[in-house]
C-alpha positions as CSV (number, residue, x, y, z in Angstrom):
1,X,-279.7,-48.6,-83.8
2,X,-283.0,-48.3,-81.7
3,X,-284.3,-51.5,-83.8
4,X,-280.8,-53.5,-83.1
5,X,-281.0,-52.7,-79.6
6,X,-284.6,-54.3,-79.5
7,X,-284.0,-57.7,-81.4
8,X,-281.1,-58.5,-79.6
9,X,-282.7,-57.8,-76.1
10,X,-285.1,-60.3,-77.9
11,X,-282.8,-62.9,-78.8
12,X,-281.3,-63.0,-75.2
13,X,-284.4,-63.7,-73.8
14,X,-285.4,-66.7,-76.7
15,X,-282.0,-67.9,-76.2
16,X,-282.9,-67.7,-72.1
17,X,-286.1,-69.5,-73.1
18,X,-284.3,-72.3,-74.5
19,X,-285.3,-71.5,-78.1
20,X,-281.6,-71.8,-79.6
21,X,-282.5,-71.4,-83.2
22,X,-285.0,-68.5,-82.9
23,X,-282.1,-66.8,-80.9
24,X,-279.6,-67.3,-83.7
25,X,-281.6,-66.1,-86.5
26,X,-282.6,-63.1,-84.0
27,X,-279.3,-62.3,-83.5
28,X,-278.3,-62.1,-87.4
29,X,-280.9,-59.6,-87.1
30,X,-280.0,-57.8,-84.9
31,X,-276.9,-57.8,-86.5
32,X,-278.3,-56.4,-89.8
33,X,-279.7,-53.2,-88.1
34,X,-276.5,-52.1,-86.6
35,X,-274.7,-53.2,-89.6
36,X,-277.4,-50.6,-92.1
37,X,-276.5,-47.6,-88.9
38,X,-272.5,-48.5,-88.9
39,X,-272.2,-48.1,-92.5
40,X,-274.5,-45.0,-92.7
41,X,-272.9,-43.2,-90.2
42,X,-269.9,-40.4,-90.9
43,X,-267.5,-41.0,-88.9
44,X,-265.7,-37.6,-88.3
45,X,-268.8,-35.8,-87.4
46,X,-269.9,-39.6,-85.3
47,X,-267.2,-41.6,-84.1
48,X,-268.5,-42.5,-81.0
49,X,-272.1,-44.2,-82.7
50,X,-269.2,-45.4,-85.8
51,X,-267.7,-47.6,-82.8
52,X,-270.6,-48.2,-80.9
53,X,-272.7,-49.6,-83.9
54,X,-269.8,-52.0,-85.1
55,X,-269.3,-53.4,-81.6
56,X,-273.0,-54.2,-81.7
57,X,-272.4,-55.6,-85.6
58,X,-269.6,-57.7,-83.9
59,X,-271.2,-59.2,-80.8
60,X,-274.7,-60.1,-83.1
61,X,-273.0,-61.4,-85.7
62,X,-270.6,-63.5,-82.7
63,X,-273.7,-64.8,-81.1
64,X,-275.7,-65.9,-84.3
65,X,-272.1,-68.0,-84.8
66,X,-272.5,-69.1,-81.4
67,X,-276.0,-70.7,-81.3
68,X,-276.2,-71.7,-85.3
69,X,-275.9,-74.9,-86.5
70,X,-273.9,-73.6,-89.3
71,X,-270.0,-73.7,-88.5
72,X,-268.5,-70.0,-88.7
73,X,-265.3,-69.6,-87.4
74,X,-264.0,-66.3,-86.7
75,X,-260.6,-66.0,-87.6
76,X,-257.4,-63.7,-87.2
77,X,-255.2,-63.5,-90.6
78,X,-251.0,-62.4,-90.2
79,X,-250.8,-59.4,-92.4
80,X,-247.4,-59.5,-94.9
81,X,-244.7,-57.7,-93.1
82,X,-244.2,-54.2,-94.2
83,X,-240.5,-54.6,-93.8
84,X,-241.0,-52.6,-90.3
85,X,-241.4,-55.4,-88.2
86,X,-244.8,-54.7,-86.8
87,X,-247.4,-57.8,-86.5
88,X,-250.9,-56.9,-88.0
89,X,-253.8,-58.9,-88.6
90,X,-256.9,-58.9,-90.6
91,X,-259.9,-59.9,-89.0
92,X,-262.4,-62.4,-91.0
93,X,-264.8,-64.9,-90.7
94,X,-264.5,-68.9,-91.9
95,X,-267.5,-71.0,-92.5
96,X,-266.5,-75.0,-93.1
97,X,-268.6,-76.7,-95.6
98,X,-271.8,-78.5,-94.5
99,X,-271.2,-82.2,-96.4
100,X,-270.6,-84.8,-94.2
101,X,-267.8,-84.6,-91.4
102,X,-265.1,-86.2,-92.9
103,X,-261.7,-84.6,-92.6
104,X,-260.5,-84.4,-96.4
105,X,-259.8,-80.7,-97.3
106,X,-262.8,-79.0,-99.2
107,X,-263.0,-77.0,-102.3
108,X,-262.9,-73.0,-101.0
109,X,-264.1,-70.1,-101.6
110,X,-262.7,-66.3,-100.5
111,X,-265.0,-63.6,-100.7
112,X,-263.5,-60.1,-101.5
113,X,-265.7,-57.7,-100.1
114,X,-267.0,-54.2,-101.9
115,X,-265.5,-50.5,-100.6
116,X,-268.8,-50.5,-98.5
117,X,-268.9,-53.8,-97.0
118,X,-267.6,-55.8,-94.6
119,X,-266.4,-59.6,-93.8
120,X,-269.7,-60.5,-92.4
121,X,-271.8,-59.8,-95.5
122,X,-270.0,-63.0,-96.9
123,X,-273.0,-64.9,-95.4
124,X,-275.5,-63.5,-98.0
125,X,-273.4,-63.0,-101.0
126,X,-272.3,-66.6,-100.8
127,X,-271.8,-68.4,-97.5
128,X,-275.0,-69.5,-96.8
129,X,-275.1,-71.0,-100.0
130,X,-271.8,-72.5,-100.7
131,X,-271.6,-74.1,-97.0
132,X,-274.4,-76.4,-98.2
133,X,-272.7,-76.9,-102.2
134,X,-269.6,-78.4,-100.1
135,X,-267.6,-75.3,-100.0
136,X,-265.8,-73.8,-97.2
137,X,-266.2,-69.7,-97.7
138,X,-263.5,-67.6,-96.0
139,X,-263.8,-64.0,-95.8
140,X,-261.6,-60.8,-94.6
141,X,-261.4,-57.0,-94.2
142,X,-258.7,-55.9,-95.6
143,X,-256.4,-52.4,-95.7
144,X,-258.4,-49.9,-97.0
145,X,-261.8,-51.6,-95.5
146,X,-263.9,-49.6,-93.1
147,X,-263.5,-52.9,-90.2
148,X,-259.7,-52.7,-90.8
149,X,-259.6,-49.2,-90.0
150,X,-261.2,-50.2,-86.3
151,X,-259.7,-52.6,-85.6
152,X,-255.8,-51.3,-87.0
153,X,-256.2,-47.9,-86.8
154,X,-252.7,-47.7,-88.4
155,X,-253.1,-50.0,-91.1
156,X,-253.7,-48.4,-94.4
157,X,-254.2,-49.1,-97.8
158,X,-250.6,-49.2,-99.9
159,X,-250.4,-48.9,-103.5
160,X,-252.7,-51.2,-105.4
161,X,-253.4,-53.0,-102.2
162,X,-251.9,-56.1,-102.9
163,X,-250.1,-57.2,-99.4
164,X,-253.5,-57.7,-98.1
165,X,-254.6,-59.6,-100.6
166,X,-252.1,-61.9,-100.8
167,X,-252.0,-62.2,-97.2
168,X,-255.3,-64.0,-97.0
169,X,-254.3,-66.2,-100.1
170,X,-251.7,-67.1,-98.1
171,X,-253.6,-68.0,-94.8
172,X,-256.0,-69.9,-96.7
173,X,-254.0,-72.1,-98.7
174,X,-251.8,-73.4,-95.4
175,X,-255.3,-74.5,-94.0
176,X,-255.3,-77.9,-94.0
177,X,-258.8,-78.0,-94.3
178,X,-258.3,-75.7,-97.8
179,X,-258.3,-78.5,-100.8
180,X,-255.4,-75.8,-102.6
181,X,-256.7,-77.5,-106.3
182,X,-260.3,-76.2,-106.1
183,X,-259.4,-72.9,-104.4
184,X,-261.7,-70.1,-106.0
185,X,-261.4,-66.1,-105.3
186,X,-264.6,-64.3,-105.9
187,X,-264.7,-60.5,-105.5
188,X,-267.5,-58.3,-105.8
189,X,-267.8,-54.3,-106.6
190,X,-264.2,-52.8,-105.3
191,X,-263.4,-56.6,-104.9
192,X,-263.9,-57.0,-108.2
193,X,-261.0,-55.0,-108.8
194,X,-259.4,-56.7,-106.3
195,X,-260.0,-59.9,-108.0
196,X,-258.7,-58.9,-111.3
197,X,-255.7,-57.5,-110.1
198,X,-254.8,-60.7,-107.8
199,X,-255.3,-62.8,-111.1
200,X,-252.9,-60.6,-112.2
201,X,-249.9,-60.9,-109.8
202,X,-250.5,-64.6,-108.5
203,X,-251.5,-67.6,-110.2
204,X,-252.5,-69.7,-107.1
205,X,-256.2,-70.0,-107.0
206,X,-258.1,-72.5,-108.9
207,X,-260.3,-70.0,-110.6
208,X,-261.4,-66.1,-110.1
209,X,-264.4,-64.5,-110.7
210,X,-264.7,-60.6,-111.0
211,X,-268.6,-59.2,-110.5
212,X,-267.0,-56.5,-112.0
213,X,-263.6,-56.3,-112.7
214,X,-261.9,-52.7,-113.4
215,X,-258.9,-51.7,-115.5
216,X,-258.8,-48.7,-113.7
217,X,-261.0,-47.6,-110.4
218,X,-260.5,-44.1,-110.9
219,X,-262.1,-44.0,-114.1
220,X,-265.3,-45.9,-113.3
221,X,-265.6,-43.9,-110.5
222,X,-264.6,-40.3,-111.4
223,X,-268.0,-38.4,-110.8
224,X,-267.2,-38.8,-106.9
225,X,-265.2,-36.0,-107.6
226,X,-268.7,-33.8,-108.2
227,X,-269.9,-34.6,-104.8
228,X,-268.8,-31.4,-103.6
229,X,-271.4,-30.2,-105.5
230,X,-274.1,-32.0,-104.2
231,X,-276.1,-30.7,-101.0
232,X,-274.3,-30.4,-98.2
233,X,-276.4,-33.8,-96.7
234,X,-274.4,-35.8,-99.5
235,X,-271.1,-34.7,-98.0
236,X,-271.1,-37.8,-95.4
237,X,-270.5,-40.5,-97.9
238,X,-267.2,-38.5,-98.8
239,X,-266.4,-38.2,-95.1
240,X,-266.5,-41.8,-94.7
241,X,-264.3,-42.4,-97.7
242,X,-261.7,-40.2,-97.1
243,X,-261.5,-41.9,-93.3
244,X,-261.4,-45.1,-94.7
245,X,-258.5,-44.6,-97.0
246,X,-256.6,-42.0,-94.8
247,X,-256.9,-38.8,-96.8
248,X,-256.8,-35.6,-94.9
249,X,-260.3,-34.7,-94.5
250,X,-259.6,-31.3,-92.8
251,X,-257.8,-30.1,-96.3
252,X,-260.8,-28.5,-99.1
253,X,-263.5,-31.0,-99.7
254,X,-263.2,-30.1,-103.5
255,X,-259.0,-31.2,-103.0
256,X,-259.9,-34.9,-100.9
257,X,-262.5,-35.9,-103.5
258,X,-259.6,-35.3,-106.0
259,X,-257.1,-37.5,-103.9
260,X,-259.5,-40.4,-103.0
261,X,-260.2,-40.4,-106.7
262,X,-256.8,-39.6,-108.5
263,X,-254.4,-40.3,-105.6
264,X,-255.6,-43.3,-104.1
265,X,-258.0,-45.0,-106.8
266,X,-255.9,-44.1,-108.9
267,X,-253.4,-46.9,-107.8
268,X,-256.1,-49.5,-108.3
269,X,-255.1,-50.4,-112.1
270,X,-255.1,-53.9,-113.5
271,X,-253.4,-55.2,-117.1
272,X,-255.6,-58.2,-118.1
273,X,-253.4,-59.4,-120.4
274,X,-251.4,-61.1,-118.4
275,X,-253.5,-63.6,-116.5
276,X,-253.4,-67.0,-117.3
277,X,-256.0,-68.4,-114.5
278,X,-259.5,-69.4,-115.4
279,X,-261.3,-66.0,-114.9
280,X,-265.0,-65.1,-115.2
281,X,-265.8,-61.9,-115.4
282,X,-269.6,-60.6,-114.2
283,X,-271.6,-57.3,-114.9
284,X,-274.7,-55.9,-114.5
285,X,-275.7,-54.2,-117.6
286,X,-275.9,-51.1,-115.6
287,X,-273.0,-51.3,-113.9
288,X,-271.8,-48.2,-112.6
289,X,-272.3,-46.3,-115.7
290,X,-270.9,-46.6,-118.9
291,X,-267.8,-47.0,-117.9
292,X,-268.4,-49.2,-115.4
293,X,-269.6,-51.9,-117.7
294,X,-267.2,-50.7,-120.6
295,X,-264.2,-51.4,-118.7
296,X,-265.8,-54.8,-118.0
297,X,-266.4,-56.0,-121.6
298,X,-263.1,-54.8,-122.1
299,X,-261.0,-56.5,-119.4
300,X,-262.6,-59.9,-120.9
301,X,-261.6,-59.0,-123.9
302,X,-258.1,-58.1,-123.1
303,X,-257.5,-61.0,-120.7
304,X,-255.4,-63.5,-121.4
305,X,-256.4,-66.6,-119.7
306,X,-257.3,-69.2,-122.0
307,X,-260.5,-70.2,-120.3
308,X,-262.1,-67.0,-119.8
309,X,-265.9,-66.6,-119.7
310,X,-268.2,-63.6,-119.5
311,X,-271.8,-63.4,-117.8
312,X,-273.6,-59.6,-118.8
313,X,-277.2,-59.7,-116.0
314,X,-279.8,-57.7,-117.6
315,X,-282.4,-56.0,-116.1
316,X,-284.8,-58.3,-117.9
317,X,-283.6,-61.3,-115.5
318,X,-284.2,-59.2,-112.7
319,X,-280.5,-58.5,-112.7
320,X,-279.5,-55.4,-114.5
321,X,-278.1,-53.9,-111.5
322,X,-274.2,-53.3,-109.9
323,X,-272.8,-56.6,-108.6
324,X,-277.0,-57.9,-109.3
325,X,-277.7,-55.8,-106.2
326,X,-281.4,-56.3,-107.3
327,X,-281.1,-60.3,-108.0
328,X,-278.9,-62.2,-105.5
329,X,-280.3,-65.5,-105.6
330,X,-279.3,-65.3,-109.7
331,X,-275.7,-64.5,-108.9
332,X,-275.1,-66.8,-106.5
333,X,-275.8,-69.7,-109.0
334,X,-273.8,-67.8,-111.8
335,X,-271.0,-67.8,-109.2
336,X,-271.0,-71.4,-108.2
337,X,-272.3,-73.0,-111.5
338,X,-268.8,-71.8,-112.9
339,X,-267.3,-72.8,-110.3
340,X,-268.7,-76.3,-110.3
341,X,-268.2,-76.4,-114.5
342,X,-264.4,-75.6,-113.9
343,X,-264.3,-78.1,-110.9
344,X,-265.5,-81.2,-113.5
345,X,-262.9,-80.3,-116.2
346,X,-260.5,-80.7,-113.7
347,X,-261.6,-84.2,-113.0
348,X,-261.7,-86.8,-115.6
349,X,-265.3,-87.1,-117.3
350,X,-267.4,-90.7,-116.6
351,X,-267.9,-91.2,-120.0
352,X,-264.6,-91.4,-120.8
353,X,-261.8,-89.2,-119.5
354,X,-261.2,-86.0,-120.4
355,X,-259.0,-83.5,-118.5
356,X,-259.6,-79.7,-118.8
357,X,-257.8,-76.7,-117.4
């Protein structure tokens, strides 16, 4: 926080000196620092620094779209009603594509964000790259994220967590800058379950891509139930988890681990077999375990679209890691090299006219 406190004093006073694109890039880092202290910190023991830190986050991140040349709108999604009659929204971030300014609508991308992460981090996992391929890249926190929780204190997570989902589907295909026949999902870690299970109920986007999909959360992730075990240092992580998905953290910490796990990841289940869009499914080779990148090969296995493709990252790529923590530059191209491949069978072929899915 000390560090975030410094470089955005400094990129006032570059911005001040009339040195506009220092101060941008200042502020994003800036941003960076209080992002690495918001998403360490617990916040039942810390909620004033929880706060504090992410409205540093937000006001960094709001400045470096401010001074960039790069075109990041910050946008406010409707949230499906809940039958209650109460008007939510998710907050998010939209970056337009970089080609030339012409008003046609542009092939899209939404980023689904991991447990851990929030709508900002869509600059590095894909924004700043697919801006200057020609995509727009839209990105939200959703029920269940930590930004949601801040923002909507009473907006939780329900069931498998599709009415968020969807709700951003929704808001990004009445865009009129949105081009709805090259519309592309990619989700990444718990995104990648979210991913697989929108392919699964809604047949909208153009193409999905799951770095990694899950048949079932729970599974994958049942040793958070041994955390309990661990030194009592460990025991924030939980704390943050159980805040974020609205389990009683006062109750036995040996009981929450067992709801976050069974009760609410639990929910998180996906049948494969009935999705019929063009789906990519991604994996490190180490991807959370063995049954991280078991349930993996097996959802592409299982999965019924009929142009289905999967992309194992080894570690002797420089990629053997969860979601290619370790290699982003190599997942980025995986990402929109698909993307791109599905984009030309969809148009018909200068050498003679073929049509694909």
């Amino acid at each position: 926080t000390r560090e975030a406190e410094r470089v955005c004093a400094y990129a006032e006073a570059l911005h001040n000196g009339g040195h506009t694109f220092s101060a941008a890039n200042a502020f994003l880092r800036a941003y960076t620092y209080y992002r690495t202290a918001h998403l360490a910190t617990d916040p039942t023991n810390y909620p004033k620094e929880l706060i504090a830190t992410y409205e540093g986050l937000s006001e960094c991140y709001a400045r470096f779209g401010e001074l960039s040349d790069i075109q990041a709108e910050a946008i406010e999604i409707p949230l499906r009603s809940d039958g209650r009659g109460d008007a939510q929204h998710l907050h998010g971030w939209f970056f337009h594509a970089a080609r030339p300014a012409d008003e046609t609508p542009k092939p899209t991308l939404l980023w689904l964000s991991g447990a851990e992460s929030i709508a900002e981090d869509v600059y590095w996992w894909c924004a700043a790259e697919g801006i200057r391929r020609g995509f727009n890249v839209l990105a939200a926190d959703l029920p269940g994220d930590t930004a949601t929780r801040i923002e909507n204190p009473n907006v939780l997570i329900e069931g498998a967590g599709d009415r968020g989902v969807l709700s951003v589907v929704d808001y990004a295909l009445a865009r009129p800058d949105v081009d709805a026949d090259a519309f592309y999902v990619y989700g990444i870690s718990m995104g990648g379950y979210r991913a697989g299970r929108l392919a699964q109920i809604d047949n909208r986007a153009t193409g999905i891509i799951a770095n990694a999909p899950m048949l079932n959360a729970s599974e994958v992730l049942a040793a958070v139930k041994d955390i309990h075990k661990a030194p009592k240092e460990a025991h924030g992580w939980a704390y943050r988890m159980f805040w974020q998905y609205g389990v009683n953290a006062d109750q036995k910490l040996k009981t929450a681990l067992e709801e976050l796990v069974d009760g609410v990841w639990g929910r998180f289940v996906v049948d494969p077999s009935s999705i019929s869009v063009p789906f990519l499914t991604m994996a490190g080779e180490n991807e959370l375990g063995h049954e991280g990148i078991r349930q993996a090969k097996e959802f592409h296995e299982t999965c019924g679209s009929r142009a289905k493709g999967l992309r194992i990252t080894t570690a002797a790529e420089g990629a053997g890691a969860h979601c290619q923590l370790d290699n982003f530059p190599l997942a980025r191209q995986i990402v929109f090299d698909w993307i791109e491949d599905r984009m030309h069978e969809r148009t018909p072929s200068r050498r003679g006219g073929r049509h694909g899915v």
